[in-house]
C-alpha positions as CSV (number, residue, x, y, z in Angstrom):
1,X,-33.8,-1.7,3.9
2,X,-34.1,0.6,6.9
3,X,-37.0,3.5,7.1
4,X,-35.1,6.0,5.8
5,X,-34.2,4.0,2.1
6,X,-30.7,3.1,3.7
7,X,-29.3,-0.5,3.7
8,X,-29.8,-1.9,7.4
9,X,-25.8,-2.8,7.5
10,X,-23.0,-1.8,5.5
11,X,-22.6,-2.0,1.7
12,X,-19.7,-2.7,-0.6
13,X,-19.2,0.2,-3.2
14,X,-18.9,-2.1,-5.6
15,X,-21.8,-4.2,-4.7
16,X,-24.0,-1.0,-6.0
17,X,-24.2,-1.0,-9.6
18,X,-22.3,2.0,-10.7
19,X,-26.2,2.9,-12.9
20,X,-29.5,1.8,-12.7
21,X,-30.6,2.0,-16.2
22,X,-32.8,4.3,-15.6
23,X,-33.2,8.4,-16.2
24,X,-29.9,10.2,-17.7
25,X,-26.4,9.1,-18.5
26,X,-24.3,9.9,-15.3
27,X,-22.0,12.6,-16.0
28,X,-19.1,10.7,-14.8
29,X,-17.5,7.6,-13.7
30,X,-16.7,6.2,-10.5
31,X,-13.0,6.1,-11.9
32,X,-13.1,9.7,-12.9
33,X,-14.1,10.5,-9.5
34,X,-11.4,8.2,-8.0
35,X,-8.6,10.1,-10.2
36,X,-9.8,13.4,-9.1
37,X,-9.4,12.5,-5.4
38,X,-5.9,10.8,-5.8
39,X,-4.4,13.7,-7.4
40,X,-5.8,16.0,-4.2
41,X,-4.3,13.1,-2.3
42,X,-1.3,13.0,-4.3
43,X,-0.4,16.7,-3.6
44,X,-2.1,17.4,-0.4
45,X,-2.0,14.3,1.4
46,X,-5.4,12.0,2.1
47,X,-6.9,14.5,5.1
48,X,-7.0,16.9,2.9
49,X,-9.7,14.6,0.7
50,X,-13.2,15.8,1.2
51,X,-16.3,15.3,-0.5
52,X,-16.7,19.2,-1.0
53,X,-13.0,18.9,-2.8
54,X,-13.9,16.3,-5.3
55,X,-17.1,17.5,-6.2
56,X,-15.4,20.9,-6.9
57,X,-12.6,18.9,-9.0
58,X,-14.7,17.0,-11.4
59,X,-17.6,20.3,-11.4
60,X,-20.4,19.4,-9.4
61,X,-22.2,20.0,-6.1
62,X,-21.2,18.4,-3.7
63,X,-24.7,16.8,-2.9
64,X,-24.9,15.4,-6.1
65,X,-21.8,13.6,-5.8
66,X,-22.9,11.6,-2.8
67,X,-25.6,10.3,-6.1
68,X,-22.2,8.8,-7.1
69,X,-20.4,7.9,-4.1
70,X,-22.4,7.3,-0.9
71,X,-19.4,8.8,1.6
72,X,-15.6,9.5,2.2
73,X,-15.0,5.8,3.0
74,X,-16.3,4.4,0.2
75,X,-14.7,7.0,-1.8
76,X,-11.2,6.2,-0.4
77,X,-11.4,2.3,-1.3
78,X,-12.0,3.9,-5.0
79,X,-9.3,5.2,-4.4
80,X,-6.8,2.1,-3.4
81,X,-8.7,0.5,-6.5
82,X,-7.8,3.0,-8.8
83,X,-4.3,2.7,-7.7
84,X,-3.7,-0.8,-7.4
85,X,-4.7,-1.0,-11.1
86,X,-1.5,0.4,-11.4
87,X,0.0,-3.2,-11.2
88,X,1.3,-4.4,-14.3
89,X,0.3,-8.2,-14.7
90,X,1.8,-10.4,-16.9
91,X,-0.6,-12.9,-18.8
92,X,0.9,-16.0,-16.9
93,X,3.2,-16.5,-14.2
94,X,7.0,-16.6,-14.7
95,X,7.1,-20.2,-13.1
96,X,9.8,-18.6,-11.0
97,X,7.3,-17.7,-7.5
98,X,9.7,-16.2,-5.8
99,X,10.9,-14.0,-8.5
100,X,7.5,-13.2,-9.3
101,X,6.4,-12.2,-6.0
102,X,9.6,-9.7,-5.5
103,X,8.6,-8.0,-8.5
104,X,4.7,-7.2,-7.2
105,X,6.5,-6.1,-4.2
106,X,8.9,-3.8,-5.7
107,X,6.2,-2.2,-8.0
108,X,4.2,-2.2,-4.7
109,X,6.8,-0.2,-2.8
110,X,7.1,2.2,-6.2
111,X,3.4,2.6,-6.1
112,X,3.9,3.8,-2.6
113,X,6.4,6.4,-3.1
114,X,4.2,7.9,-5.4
115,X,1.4,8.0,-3.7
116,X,2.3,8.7,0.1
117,X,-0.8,8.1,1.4
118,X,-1.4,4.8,-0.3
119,X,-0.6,3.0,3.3
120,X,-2.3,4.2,5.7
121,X,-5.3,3.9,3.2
122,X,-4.9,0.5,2.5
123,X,-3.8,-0.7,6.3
124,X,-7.8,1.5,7.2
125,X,-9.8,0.3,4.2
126,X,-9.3,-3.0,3.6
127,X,-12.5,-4.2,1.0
128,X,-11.1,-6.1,-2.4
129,X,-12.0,-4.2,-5.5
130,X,-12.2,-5.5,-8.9
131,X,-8.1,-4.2,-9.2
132,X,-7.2,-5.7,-5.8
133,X,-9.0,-9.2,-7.0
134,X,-7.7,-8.9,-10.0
135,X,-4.0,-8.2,-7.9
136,X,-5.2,-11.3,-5.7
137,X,-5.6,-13.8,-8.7
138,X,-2.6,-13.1,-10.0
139,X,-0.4,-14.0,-7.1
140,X,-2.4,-17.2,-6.8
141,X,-1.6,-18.5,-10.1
142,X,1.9,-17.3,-9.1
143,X,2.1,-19.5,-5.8
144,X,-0.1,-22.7,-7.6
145,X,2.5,-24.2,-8.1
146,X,4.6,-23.6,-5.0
147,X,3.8,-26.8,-2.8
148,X,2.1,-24.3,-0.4
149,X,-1.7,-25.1,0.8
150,X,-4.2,-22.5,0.5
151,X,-4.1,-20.9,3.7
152,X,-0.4,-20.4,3.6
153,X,-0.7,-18.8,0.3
154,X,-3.2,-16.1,1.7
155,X,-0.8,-15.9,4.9
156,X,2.1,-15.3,2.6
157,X,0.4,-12.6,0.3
158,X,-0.9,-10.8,3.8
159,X,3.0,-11.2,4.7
160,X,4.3,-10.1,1.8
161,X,1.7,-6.9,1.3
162,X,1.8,-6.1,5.0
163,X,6.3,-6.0,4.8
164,X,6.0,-3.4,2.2
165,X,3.8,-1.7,3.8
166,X,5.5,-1.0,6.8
167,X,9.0,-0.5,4.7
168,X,7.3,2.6,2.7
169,X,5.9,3.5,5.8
170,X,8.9,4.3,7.5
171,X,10.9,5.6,4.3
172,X,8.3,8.3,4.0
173,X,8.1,8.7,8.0
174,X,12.3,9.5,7.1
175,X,11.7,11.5,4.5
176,X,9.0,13.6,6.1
177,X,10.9,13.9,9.1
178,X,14.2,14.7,6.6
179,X,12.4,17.6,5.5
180,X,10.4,19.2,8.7
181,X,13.8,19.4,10.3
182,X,16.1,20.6,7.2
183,X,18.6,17.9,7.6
184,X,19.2,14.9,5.1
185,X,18.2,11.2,6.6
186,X,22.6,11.1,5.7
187,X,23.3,13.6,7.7
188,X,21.3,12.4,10.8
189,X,22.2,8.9,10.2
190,X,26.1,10.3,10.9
191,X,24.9,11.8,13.8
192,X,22.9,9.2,15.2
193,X,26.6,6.9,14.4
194,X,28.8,9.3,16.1
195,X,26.1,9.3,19.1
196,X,26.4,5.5,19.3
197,X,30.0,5.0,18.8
198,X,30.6,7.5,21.7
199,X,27.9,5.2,23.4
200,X,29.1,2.0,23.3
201,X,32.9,3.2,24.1
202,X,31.5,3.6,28.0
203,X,31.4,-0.4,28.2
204,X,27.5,-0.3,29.2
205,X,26.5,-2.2,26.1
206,X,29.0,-5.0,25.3
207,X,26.2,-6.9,22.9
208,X,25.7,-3.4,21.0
209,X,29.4,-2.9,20.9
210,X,29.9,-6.7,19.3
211,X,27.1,-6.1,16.7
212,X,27.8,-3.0,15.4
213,X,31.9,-3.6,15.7
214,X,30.8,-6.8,13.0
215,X,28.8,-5.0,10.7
216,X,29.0,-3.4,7.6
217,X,27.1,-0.3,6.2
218,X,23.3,-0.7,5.8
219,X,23.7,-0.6,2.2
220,X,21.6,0.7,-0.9
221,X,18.2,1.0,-0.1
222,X,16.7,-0.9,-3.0
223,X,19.3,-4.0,-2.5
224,X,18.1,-3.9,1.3
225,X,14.3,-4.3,0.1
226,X,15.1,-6.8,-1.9
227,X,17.0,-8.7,0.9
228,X,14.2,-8.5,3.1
229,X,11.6,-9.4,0.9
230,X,13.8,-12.3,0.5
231,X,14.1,-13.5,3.5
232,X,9.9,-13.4,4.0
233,X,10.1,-15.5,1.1
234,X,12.3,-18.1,2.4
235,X,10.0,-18.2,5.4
236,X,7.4,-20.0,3.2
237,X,10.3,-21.7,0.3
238,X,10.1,-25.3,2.4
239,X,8.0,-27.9,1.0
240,X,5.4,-26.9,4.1
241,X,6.2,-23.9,5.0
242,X,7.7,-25.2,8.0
């Protein structure tokens, strides 16, 4: 330990036992905590998550939550804990691994859209919690029977997590951007068509021309997802991944 009682390097929240044993009964939980800051997270977004905010949501001062939680980091991987708990995990794996793994990734994406900020906090805080090992167990039973070696499972979960992520990312980068200018992401999608058809009718962009001339609408939204996810799948679906 350093002079001033500190740990010399940094420490995993969870590597602190949530009480000592010692003096009173902690008036709350690390959880209770956690939900207090996702629901100011939920509605305000994650900057506007402060240790002054929680304390005043669960009705203490804010010094004597940091006896609780030592900082804002550690609060925010309670946070993506809490949340990835959300998961719902069957006992035992389907025996289908593919199937499987498209269903953690839809529930991941839904998980997203209801928490917003659920991305960028992941993607910046990136320990494993007892939910996220819990999460990571799971889609190892799921793949122990895929023919895959164990680094190539890990590279596929990372794969799989980090597609999702960047799919909610730029629905809710739409969305927000849908609703700062007033216009539906329909409504500038038909713009940004009639901008390219005009575009490619100048003869400057042949390839363009060809690709959009033989293609269809993008198509629902969740059947796209699925597609994609799909197709990261296949990536790893030979008997070595290639």
């Amino acid at each position: 330990m350093a002079a001033s009682g500190r740990a010399a390097g940094p420490e995993v929240i969870w590597a602190r036992p949530e009480r000592t044993g010692r003096g009173p009964r902690p008036a709350f939980t690390r959880d209770e905590i956690a939900e207090a800051a996702v629901r100011i997270a939920d509605e305000s977004g994650l900057a506007a998550v402060s240790m002054r905010r929680v304390a005043t949501a669960v009705g203490c001062a804010t010094m004597s939550l940091y006896n609780y939680v030592p900082g804002k980091d550690d609060l925010i991987d309670l946070m993506v804990d809490l949340v990835v708990g959300d998961y719902r995990l069957p006992d035992r794996p389907s025996g289908d691994w593919r199937a499987d793994l498209l269903d953690l990734a839809r529930q991941a994406r839904a998980m997203m859209r209801r928490h917003p900020w659920l991305p960028g906090a992941v993607l910046s805080h990136t320990s494993l919690g007892p939910n996220a090992l819990r999460y990571m167990e799971h889609c190892l039973a799921v793949l122990e029977d895929s023919g895959l070696d164990d680094a190539l499972k890990l590279e596929l979960i990372s794969m799989l997590n980090g597609t999702v992520i960047a799919m909610a990312s730029a629905e809710q980068a739409a969305a927000e951007r849908a609703k700062e200018s007033g216009h539906s992401p329909e409504q500038r999608q038909a713009a940004q068509a009639g901008y390219l058809k005009s575009a490619v009718a100048t003869g400057q962009y042949p390839l363009v021309a060809r690709v959009l001339a033989g293609s269809g609408p993008v198509g629902d939204p969740d059947e796209v997802f699925a597609r994609l996810i799909g197709r990261v799948l296949d990536a790893y679906a030979g008997p070595a991944a290639g």
